[in-house]
Structure formats: structure tokens, C-alpha cells
N, C-alpha and C positions, 0 to 999 in steps of 0.2 A: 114374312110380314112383321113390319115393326109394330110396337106402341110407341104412340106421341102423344105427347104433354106440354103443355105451359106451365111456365113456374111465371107467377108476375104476385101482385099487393098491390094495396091502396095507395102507396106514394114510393119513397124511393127510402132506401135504411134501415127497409125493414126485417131485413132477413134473405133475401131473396139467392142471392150469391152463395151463402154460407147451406142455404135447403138444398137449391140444384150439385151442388158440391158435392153435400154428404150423400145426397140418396144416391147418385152418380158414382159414388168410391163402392159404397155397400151393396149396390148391387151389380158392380163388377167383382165384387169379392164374391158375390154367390157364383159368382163365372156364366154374368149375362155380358152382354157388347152392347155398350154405350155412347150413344151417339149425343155432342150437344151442338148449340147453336145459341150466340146472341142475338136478339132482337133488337135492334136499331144500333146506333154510331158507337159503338164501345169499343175501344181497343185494347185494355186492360184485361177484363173477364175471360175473352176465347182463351187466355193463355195459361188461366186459373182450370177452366175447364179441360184442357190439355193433361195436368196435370195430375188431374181427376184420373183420367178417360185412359189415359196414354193413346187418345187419338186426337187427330187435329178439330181446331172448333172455328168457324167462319160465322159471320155477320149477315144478318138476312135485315133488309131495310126496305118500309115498304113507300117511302119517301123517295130515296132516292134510287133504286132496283124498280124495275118490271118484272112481273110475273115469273117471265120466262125465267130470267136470272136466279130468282127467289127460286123456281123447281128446280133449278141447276144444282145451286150451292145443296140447296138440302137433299137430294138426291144422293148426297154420298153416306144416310143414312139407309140405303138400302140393305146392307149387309147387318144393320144391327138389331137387337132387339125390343132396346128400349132408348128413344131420341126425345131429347129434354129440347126446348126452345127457352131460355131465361129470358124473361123481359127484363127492359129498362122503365125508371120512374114506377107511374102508376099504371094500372091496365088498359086505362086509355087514354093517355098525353099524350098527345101530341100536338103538330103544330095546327094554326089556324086553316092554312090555306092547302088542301090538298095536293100533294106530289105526284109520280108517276104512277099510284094506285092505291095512295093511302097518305097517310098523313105522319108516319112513324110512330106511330101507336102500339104495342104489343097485341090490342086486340084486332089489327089491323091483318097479322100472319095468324092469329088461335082462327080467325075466320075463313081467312085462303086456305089454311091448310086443313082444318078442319078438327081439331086438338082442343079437348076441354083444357077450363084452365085450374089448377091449383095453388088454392090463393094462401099467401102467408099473410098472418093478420098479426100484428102485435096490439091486443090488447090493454098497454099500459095506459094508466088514467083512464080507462072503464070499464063494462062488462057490460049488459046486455048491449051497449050502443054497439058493440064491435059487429052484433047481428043486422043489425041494421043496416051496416056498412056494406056484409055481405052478400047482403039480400039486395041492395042497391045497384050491385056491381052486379051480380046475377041478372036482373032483371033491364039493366040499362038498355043492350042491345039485342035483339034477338038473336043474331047470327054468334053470338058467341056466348059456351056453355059452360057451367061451370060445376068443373070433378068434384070438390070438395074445400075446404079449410084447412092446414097446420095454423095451430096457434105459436107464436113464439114469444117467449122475455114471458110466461106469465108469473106470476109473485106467486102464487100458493095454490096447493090442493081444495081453496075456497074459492079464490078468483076462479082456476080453471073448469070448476063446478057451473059457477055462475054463467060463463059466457061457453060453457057448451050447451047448457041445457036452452038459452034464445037460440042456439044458431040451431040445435034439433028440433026447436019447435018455427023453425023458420022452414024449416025440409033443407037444410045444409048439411050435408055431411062431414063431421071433426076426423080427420084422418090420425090425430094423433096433437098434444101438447108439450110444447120443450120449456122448460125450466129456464131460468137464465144462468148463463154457463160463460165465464170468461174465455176457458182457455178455445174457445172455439171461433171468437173473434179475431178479425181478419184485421192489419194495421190501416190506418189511412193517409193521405197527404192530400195537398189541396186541387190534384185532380183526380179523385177517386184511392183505390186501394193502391195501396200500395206492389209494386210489380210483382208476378209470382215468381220472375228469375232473382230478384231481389231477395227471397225469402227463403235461407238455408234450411229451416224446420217445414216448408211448406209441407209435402207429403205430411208429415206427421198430425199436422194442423186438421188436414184432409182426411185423415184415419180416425182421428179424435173423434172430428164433425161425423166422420160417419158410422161410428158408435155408439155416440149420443143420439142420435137422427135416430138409430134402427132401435134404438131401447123404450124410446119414448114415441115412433109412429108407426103405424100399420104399414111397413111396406108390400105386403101383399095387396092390400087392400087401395090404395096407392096406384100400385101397379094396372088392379083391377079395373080401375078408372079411367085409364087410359083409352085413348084409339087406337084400334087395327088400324094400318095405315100401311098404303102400299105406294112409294114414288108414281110423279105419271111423268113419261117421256118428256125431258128441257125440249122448249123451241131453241132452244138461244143459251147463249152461255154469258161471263158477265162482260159488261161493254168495259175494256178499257183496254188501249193501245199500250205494251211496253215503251219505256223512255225510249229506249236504245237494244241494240243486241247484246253487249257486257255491260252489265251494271253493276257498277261502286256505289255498293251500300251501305251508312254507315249505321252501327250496328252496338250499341252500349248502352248503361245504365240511361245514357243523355238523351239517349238517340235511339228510340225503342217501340214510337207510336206506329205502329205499320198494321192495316188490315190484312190479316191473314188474307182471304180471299185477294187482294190485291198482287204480293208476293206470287200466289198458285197461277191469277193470270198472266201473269208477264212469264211465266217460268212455260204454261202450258200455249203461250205463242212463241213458244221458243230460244225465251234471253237466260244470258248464264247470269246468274248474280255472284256478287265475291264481296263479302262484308271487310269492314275492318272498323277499328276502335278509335275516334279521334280521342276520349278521353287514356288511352293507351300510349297518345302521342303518334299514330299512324295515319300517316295518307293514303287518298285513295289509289288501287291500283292502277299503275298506268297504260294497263292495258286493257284497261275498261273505256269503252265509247260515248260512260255518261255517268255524270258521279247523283246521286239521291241522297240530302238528309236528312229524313223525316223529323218527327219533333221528339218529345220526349222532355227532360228535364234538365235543359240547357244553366237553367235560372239557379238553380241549385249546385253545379257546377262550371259555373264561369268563370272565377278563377284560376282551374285546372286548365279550362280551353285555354284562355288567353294565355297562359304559362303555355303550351305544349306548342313551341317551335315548327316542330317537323312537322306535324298535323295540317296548321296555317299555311306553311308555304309552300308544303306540298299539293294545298285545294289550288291555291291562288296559283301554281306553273298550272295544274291540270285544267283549270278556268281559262286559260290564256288560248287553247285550242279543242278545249270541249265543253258542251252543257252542261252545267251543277243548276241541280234545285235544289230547293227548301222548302218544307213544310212547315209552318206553327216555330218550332222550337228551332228545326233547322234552317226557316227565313230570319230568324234571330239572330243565327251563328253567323250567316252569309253576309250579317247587316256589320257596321262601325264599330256597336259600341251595346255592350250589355250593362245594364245598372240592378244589381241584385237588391237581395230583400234588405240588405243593411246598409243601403244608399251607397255602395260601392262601385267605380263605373269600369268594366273590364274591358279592354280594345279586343273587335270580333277579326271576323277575317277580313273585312272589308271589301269584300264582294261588290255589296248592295253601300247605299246610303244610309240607309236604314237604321235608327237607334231607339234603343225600345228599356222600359225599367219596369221592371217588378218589384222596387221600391214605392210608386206607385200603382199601386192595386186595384183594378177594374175586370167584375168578368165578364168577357165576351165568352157566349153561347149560344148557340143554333145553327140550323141549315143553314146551308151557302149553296146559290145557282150561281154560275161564273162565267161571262161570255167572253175569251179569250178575245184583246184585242191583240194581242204580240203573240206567237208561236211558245210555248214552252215543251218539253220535252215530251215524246208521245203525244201530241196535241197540235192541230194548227189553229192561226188566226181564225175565229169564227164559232171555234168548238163550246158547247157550255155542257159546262164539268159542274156537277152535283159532288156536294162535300160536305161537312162540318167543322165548326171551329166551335173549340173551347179552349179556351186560358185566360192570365191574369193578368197580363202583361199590358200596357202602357205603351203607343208610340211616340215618341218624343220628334221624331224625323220620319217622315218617306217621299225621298225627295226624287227618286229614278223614276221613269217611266212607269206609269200602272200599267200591270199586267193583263188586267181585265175591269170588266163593269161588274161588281158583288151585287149581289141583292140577297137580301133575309129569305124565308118564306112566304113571307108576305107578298113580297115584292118593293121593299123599301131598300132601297142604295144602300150599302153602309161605306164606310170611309176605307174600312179593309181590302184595298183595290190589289194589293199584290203590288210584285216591282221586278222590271227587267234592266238590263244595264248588261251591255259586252253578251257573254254567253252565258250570264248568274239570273235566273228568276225567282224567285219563291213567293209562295202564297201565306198567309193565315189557316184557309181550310184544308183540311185533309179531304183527300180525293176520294171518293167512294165507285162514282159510274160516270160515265159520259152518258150524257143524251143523245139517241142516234137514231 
């Protein structure tokens, strides 16, 4: 029997990554087995938690996942002792219009699964209001319950006086107060943190945080707050069709957005994957059935792409008699022309028509439901593939064939239609589930 936990907060920077981190390192240092999980579209974090854990961490979405899927993925904290869920944003953002069984809210899985939440509050610029906030979030919904408080970032042994004694007289329990501490802060860029393969001292980072974490919170008590929690049998496992049977994936700093859970499906219906580095100057294998390149941070190294010869014309012979997609960063690459952030315009592979800058700066973010008008790879005409998009990027062109009809969560069209052209398609959204 595990314990399961929520880590979530009232909005999003507040701590939340760097808590699930540390108590996750420190209490595998006591020699417990830790299991984590993101909640909703993160691709960054599972890999911070990885690193934590030394176990793998998957995305549980209650947007775009069904149940079934949801007790699949988390199912593989059977063997552990104590299984963390990190929310995203606040504990209950999500979108307007309800998805396959929730709306991607973090309190949308504390409720399915049944895991009090503990909530990280940063206090700064108040002190009793912070109970109030507490007490707000407690009482919102009834199916979801809430363990206790960490306070984080407080100023002093005055402040952190003042706002435990509202939240003890609120019936909240203070698991514990962290001080503001630099070296435990995590880098960021303008889509979130910055990568953990990226970060040479990470581990170190991660020993810090969870030194700090266990000097200044109850991990016992923490602990205590937890649910027993025991898997119940998956109906179902996650919907999603491998491209191909060999798949060329590319696989670098650039090229790095991949949902964990996505990779274990295509692997556990039987496809071999074989990465390679286009920022290395490498093509995909030729004797892969279907090249993938997810997104990542194309925009930041465009100059390297378009420099790297062998990369380009090894996509564009492999294009000539098999499928390439792109994702976000890698329908970028697939496209004419990248214009980076210092108005520079670098020639892409020329796949797609497609030309896009991050010179000019606009964010697109939210769900994406996708009704395949054209076949893309694992997918026929008809399919609608649930996803998200986020980035900064600008289309200046998309002049090929759309790929599909987008819509928000709303159900508003957006202009993000995807593009096919020969055997190159790519989309905006990252793929999460089919609808089936």
C-alpha cells in the first residue's frame, strides 16, 4: 500500500516543483520508493522528477485522458511507498468547457484518486490574508481535501509567526516554513524551466532542496497526511496508435518535448525507436519506417539547424519515401524558414511551406481537439487527437494543406490547422490521447 499526495498552490511559481522535488529526494534518502506524476500537459517536470526518483514520471490529464488511462499510467505506483501527483497552475484551473472527465484542473485527479492536497502558499506581501486563501481553497470543493500548508519565500521568524497562527486558527495545518533560499532555485526560459538534461549540477540542486525542505518541514508529519492508497485494476491503457514500427526520433537540446507516457506507448505496442541529434548534424536512421520531431527549442538554435548540412538532407532523401512529422518546434524545422529572436531569418528543411518568427512574439496556449482531415502518421483521416500547444512563435506563412480542423476547448476554430504537403505533416499541438 502506497501514500498519495498532491503537491499543487494558489497559482503557478510558487514553489511547487522545487517542494515535490525536495521531499521526493529526502525521502528516498531515508530508503522509501517514490513514485511521482504530473498533472496536466507538462513536458518539462516528469523529467525533473526522474531525477529526483531515479524512477520514470508520466502525465496524468484529466482533459484529455479517460479514467481508464488515468488508472493505467498511475498504476505503476504500485510498488512504491509514497506517490506524489505535482500540479500545474493553481489547484483548480483549468479550462472553461469540460474534456474527457474534467477540465485539467489538478483538483480534477486529488478527486479521482482520492489524495489530500498540500498546498504550498508563498506568503509574500501578506500574512493573515495567506489563511484565507487557504481556507478558500479548502472549502471550494467538497470532493477535494486538503493535508495541510508549506509556507515558502517567508521574510522572517515575524512574518512566519503571523501567518501560522491565521491558518491554526483556521483548522489548517503548517507542515512546516522555508525561508527564502536562492541556491535552491531552479533556472527558467520562456517555456518553463529550464531542461533537467540541460542542468549539469541538477542532482546537486535536488540534494540542496532536499536538505532545506527536511530542516525546515515535518516530513513525518507530511507523510502522515497522506492516503493509503491501493491501484484499482486499468480498463484500458493510453489511446494512442504508434507512428510506424521503427521510429526516428529526434532527440537533443532542440528537440526534447516528448510526453513520457507517449514514448512507453508506442514502445509497449511494439515500435523500436532510434533517436539521433539533428543539432549534432545527424539524420534520421534509414532504416526507420518514420522519422518524429517533436518540439523543443528550435528558436534558440536555428542557426545551428540551418548550418548542419547532413541533418537537412538527410530529413529531406528520408521525406522522399517515408512519413516525417513535426510537432510545435519540429513543424518549425519541417517549415522554409525560421526568424529568431534577433530578427534573423534561417532557411529550415523545407519540408512544409510553412514560416514562422520568434522575432515576433505571441503566446499561444491551451488544449487542442484536432479532427484529422489528411492521414498523419499513427492516425487516419477522421481521427481527433487531443493535445496542447504552447509557444511564442508567429506564423508568417502556412500555405500546404491543413491538416486538420483545431479547435480551443471551447470549441472555437483557431488558425493552427497543421500542414501536409508529399509525406511531411506537422501540427502546433503536442499529442496527448486519441479520442476512441
Amino acid at each position: 500500500m502506497a501514500a498519495g499526495l498532491v503537491i499543487s498552490a494558489p497559482a503557478s511559481s510558487v514553489g511547487k516543483t522545487t517542494l515535490t522535488l525536495a521531499l521526493a529526494r529526502a525521502w528516498c534518502n531515508s530508503g522509501l520508493r517514490v513514485q511521482c506524476f504530473k498533472s496536466g500537459p507538462d513536458y518539462i517536470d516528469p523529467a525533473f522528477h526522474a531525477a529526483a526518483t531515479g524512477r520514470a514520471s508520466v502525465n496524468v490529464d484529466s482533459w484529455a485522458m479517460n479514467r481508464g488511462t488515468i488508472s493505467h499510467l498511475v498504476s505503476r505506483g504500485t510498488d512504491a511507498d509514497v506517490v506524489l501527483a505535482e500540479g500545474s497552475m493553481g489547484l483548480f484551473d483549468g479550462v472553461a468547457a469540460r474534456g474527457v472527465c474534467g477540465t485539467g484542473a489538478t483538483a480534477d485527479i486529488a478527486e479521482m484518486l482520492d489524495w489530500p492536497v498540500l498546498l504550498v502558499i508563498d506568503p509574500s506581501g501578506q500574512a493573515q490574508t495567506a489563511a484565507a486563501i487557504a481556507a478558500g481553497l479548502r472549502d471550494y470543493r467538497p470532493g477535494v481535501r486538503l493535508a495541510g500548508v508549506v509556507l515558502n519565500r517567508v521574510a522572517s521568524p515575524r512574518h512566519e509567526a503571523l501567518v501560522r497562527r491565521a491558518l491554526l486558527d483556521a483548522g489548517i495545518a503548517v507542515f512546516g516554513a522555508l525561508p527564502r533560499h536562492a541556491e535552491i532555485s531552479l533556472p527558467k526560459r520562456h517555456l518553463g524551466l529550464v531542461q533537467a538534461e540541460e542542468q549539469a549540477e541538477i542532482g546537486k540542486l535536488i540534494d540542496e532542496a532536499a536538505r532545506f525542505v527536511a530542516e525546515h518541514v515535518d516530513l513525518d508529519a507530511v507523510l502522515r497526511s497522506a492516503a493509503t492508497w491501493s491501484p484499482q485494476p486499468a480498463a484500458s491503457g493510453v489511446n494512442v496508435t504508434p507512428p510506424g514500427q521503427r521510429i526516428a526520433l529526434a532527440r537533443d537540446a532542440a528537440f526534447s518535448f516528448v510526453y513520457p507516457h507517449m514514448l512507453e506507448a508506442w514502445r509497449a505496442a511494439g515500435a523500436e525507436i532510434s533517436t539521433f541529434s539533428p543539432l549534432a548534424d545527424e539524420g534520421p536512421d534509414p532504416g526507420a519506417d518514420v522519422c518524429w520531431l517533436p518540439g523543443g527549442y528550435p528558436e534558440l538554435q536555428a542557426g545551428k539547424i540551418a548550418a548542419n548540412a547532413r541533418f537537412r538532407s538527410g530529413l529531406r532523401a528520408f521525406a522522399e519515401t517515408r512519413p516525417v512529422h513535426g510537432e510545435c518546434g519540429g513543424y518549425m524545422v519541417l517549415g522554409t524558414a525560421l526568424t529568431d529572436a534577433d530578427g534573423i531569418r534561417h532557411e529550415m528543411t523545407g519540408l512544409l511551406g510553412l514560416e514562422t518568427s520568434f522575432a515576433k512574439r505571441r503566446m499561444h496556449l491551451g488544449y487542442r481537439l484536432a479532427e484529422l482531415a489528411a492521414p498523419m502518421p499513427g492516425h487516419q483521416a477522421g481521427a481527433r487527437l487531443r493535445g496542447h500547444e504552447f509557444h511564442y512563435s508567429t506564423i508568417l506563412a502556412q500555405p500546404d494543406t491543413p491538416l486538420a480542423v483545431v479547435q480551443d476547448a471551447t470549441g472555437v476554430i483557431i488558425a493552427e490547422t497543421g500542414s501536409r504537403r508529399g509525406q511531411a505533416t506537422g501540427t502546433f499541438f503536442h499529442l496527448i490521447a486519441e479520442d476512441r
